[in-house]
Each structure stands twice: as structure tokens, then as C-alpha cells.
C-alpha angles and dihedrals in degrees: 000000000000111000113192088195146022091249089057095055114100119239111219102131103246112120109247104236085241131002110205108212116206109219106202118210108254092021121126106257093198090058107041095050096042092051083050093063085073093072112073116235141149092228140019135195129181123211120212130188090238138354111300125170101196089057094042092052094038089052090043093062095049094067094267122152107206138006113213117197111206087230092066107113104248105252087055083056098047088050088046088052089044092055099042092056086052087065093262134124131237116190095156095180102046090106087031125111114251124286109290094024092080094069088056097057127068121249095272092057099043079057109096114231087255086062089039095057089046097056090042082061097046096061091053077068088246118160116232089256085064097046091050097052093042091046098043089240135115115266080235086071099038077056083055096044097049099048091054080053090058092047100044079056103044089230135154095218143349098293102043085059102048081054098049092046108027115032089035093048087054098044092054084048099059090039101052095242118131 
């Protein structure tokens, strides 16, 4: 069942498996995600029109599980939402700059350290098993990592990223170029 508002959501008292919760821009994120609380669910996942911080922390410690900018290419939502159902969390910007900083870096700095350390482990030619065992995280979020990587690159696959982002981002670096 797919509810637009809080008054179309039925009330019978069982808790919905995820309630997706619209942040819409200008609205007042304190607001919006407390007044959530009052429907039951196992999960809960807030949407907001670009990456935000204070919204992901504030979310966060609600009790929420993910935090989806509209921004996120589809296939990244769709991992997010994947992950989330399997009981994990998703907060992409937590190691990001504020909102409006992130048009001003280059694709390996809009990456989190998290991302970073993923892709650092990437180009060691490790499999996701591996990362997540090195790193102490599920293979579900190493997935997750690893597709924003690709994004952020703009890649087709693994290899294509860690050169985009990597070997690229070297080679500016000893030449001078930004």
C-alpha cells in the first residue's frame, strides 16, 4: 500500500516493515521526522531533495535507518533501500562537507572515508567479502559503498573507478593540474 500523507495511512495498529518519510525542501526537518514517530514501523527512512547533515544526524538519532538524497543516482537508491530492509543503515553524508560545498570538490573528495577506504581497498583487487571483513562491515554495505564509487566516477565497473578516481587523481596531482 502506498500512503502520500499521514492522514492516508490506515491505523490498524500493526507496525509497516518501512515508512519512507518525504522531506520536502523548506520543510522543517525537525518537524516532519518527529511527527513520523507517531506511525509504528520497523524502519524508517527519510528522503531529502539533496545531501544535508544536519538532517542526516538529526534523523539518525531519531531512530531512523537511511537517509536518501533525491540527488542519489537510482540504482544507489535502490541499494540503499535494499540494505535498509536487510536490517542495515545508510547516512552517506555523514563524512561529507556542508550542502553547497560538494559542487566545488572533485569526485574523490565528495567520496566519505568510508568510500575512500573502500575504494583503497578496491584497488588492492580485493572482493567485497574481503573489504568487509578487513573493514568490520556487511558485504550489503561494501555493495552500497562501492556503487556510490562508481557514481561519484562516473564508471561502468571496479576498475574503470579506481582509475577515474585514483590514477587520475594522482596524475593531476604530480602535474600541477586541479
Amino acid at each position: 500500500m502506498l500512503a502520500t500523507t499521514a492522514d492516508e495511512l490506515p491505523r490498524d495498529g500493526r507496525p509497516y516493515d518501512l515508512l519512507v518519510v518525504d522531506l520536502p525542501h523548506g520543510a522543517a526537518p525537525q518537524s516532519v521526522l518527529t511527527q513520523s514517530l507517531s506511525t509504528p514501523a520497523a524502519r524508517r527512512l527519510v528522503t531529502t531533495p539533496a545531501p544535508d547533515t544536519v538532517v542526516a544526524r538529526m534523523a539518525f538519532a531519531l531512530g531512523f535507518k537511511a537517509l536518501l538524497p533525491k540527488t542519489s543516482q537510482p540504482e544507489l537508491m535502490a541499494a540503499a533501500l535494499r540494505l535498509v530492509l536487510a536490517g542495515g543503515e545508510y547516512f552517506p553524508c555523514f563524512d561529507e562537507a556542508e550542502p553547497g560545498e560538494l559542487g566545488a570538490r572533485g569526485p574523490l573528495e565528495r567520496l566519505s572515508k568510508r568510500q575512500r577506504e573502500v575504494l583503497e581497498q578496491m584497488q588492492r583487487g580485493r572482493t567485497n567479502k574481503e573489504i568487509a571483513k578487513l573493514l568490520g562491515i556487511s558485504v550489503a554495505t561494501v555493495k552500497l559503498h562501492v556503487q556510490a564509487i562508481l557514481s561519484a566516477a562516473g564508471a561502468r565497473n571496479r576498475t574503470e573507478a579506481v582509475s577515474l578516481l585514483l590514477h587520475d587523481g594522482e596524475r593531476q596531482t604530480a602535474t600541477g593540474e586541479e
